[in-house]
C-alpha positions in Angstrom: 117.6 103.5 104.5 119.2 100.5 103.0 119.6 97.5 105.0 122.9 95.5 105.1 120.9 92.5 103.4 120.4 94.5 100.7 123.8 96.3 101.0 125.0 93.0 100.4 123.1 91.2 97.8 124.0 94.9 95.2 127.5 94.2 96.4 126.9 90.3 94.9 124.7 92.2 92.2 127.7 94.7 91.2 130.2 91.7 92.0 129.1 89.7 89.4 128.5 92.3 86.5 124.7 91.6 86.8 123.1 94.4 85.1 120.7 96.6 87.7 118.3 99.7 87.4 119.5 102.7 89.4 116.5 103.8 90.7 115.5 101.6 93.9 112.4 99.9 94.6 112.2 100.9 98.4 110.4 98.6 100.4 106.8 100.7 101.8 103.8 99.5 104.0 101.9 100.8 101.0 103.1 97.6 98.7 102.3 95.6 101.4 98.9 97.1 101.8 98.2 96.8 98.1 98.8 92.9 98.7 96.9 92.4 101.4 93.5 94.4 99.9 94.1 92.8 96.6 94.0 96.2 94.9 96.3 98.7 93.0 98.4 101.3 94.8 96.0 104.0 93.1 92.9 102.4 94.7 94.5 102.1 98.4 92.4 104.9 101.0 95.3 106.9 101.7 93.6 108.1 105.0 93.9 104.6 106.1 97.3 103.9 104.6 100.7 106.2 104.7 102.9 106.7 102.0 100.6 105.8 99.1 102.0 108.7 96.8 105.3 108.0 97.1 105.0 104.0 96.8 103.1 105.7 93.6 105.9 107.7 92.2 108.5 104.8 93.0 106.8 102.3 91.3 106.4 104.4 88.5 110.5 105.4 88.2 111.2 101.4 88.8 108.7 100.6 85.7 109.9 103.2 83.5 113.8 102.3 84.1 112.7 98.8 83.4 110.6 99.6 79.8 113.9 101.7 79.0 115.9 98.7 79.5 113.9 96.8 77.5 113.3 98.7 74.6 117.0 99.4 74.7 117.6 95.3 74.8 115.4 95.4 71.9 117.1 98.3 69.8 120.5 96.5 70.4 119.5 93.0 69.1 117.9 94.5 66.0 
């Protein structure tokens, strides 16, 4: 579920012609785990922690949208 902060700042985002990735980064106890064990998502006990696999497979969409971008920022200016 999106919260109206963040309803807000993608209004301001799409406002302002500010380019943005369509997939969204969703906010998961699992990124907040991976912070406070000082390890990757991948190494997290996912007995102890929820939602590892889909912090997983989020991550990766928001990493691959962001390599297309930049390879197609790249491609552009050559």
């Amino acid at each position: 579920m999106i919260s109206r902060v963040e309803r807000k700042i993608m209004a301001e985002i799409q406002g302002n012609d500010v380019p943005s990735f369509t997939t969204h980064l969703h906010e998961r106890s699992a990124y907040k785990a991976m912070m406070l064990e000082g390890v990757p998502l991948a190494e997290l006990n996912r007995d102890e922690y929820n939602g590892v696999d889909k912090a997983i497979t989020n991550a990766d969409l928001s990493r691959g949208r962001a390599i297309e971008y930049i390879i197609n920022k790249q491609e552009k200016a050559a």
